[in-house]
N, C-alpha and C positions, 0 to 999 in steps of 0.2 A: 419329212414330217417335222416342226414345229412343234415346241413344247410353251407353253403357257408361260413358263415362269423364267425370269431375265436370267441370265447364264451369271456365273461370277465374277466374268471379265466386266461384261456391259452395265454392272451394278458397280462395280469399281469404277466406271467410268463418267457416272452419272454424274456426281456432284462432290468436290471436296467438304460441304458443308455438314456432310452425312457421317463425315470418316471421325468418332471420337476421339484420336489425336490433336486432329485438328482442331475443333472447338475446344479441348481442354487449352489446346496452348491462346486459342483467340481471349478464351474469358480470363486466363491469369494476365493475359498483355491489357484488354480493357480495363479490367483490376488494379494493376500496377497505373497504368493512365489514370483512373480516377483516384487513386490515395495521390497521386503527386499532383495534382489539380487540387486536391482539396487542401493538403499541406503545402502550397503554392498561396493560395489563398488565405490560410491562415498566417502567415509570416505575413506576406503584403501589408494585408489590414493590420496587423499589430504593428509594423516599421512605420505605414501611415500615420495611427494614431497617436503612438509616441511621439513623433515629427509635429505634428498637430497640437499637441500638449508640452511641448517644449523637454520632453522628459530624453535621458541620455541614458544609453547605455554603456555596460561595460563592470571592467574592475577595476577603474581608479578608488572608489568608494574603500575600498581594504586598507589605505595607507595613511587614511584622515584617522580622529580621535574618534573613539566610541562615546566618551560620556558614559556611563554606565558601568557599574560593578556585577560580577557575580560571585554571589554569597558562597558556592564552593568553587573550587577548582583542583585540577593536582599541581600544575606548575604556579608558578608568581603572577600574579594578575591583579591589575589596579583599573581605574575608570580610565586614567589618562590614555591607555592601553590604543594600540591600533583598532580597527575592525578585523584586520586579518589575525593578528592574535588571541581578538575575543573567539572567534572561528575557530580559532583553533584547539582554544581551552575547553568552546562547548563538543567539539570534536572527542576529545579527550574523553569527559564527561560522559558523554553517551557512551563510547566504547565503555569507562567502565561499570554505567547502569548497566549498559547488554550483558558483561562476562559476572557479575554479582545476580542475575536475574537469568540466568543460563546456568547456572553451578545450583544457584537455591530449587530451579524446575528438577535438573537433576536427581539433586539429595530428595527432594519430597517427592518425587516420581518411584525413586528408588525405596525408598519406605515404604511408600505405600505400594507399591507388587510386591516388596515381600510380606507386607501385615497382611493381602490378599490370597497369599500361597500358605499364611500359619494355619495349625489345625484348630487353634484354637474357633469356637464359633462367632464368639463375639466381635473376637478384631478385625474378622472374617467379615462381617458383616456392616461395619463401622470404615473399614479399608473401602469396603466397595461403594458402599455409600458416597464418602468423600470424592472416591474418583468419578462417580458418575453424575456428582451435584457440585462439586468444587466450580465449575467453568458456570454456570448459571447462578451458583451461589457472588461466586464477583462479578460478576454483570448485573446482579440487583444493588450489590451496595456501591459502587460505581453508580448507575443510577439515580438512586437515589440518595446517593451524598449530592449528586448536582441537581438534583430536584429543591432539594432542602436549602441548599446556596441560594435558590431562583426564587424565594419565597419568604415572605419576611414573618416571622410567629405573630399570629394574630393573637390580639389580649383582650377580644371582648367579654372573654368568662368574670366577670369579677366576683367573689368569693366575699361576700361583707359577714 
């Protein structure tokens, strides 16, 4: 007697296409094929149209003159300066915006949990505030400092 429904050898046998190992490994392999065709593609065209535009690559460009000063630095810096030295002054530079702008999130993070945790009501209240409007409070004057740059004061009110 025959039973209706395929045994589980003859289902195993049917088709690899069926088997989820399988397909997961076919789609990551087609996957990996198309990002290196598409990143194939974009190198090409950009080596083309530099070629095309006379334009060179590289980092010879570090060992010419800058021309240009910057108004801070922590080491000696003059205009005459390399490109790789300017590199490396603005290098310097950022690191220590980051560690001055890491240390101040700090200190005013830390103040403010503990004016958050005082019993007092008021600082309580003022603590919470700040930390809940501080991130939206500098995103408007950021803002609108370069709104205000974008825009020249208009002077037709004249007052006689």
């Amino acid at each position: 007697m025959s039973t209706p429904f395929i045994s589980e050898q003859n289902a195993q046998k049917t088709s690899i296409i069926y088997s989820p190992a399988f397909r997961s490994i076919l789609f990551q392999v087609l996957s990996l094929i198309a990002i290196v065709a598409f990143l194939y593609s974009i190198v090409s065209n950009t080596q083309a149209n530099l070629e095309a535009r006379g334009i060179t690559t590289g980092f010879d460009f570090l060992s010419e003159k800058a021309g240009f000063n910057i108004s801070m630095s922590l080491i000696e810096y003059s205009g005459s300066d390399t490109y790789g030295r300017t590199f490396f002054v603005g290098l310097l530079n950022t690191v220590l915006v980051s560690f001055l702008g890491i240390v101040l999130a700090s200190v005013l993070g830390f103040i403010i949990g503990v004016a958050r945790l005082s019993s007092n009501w008021l600082i309580k209240k003022i603590a919470s505030a700040i930390s809940r409007y501080l991130g939206i409070f500098l995103y408007y004057c950021k803002y609108f400092s370069g709104i205000s740059r974008c825009y020249k004061p208009c002077h037709l009110l004249v007052i006689a």
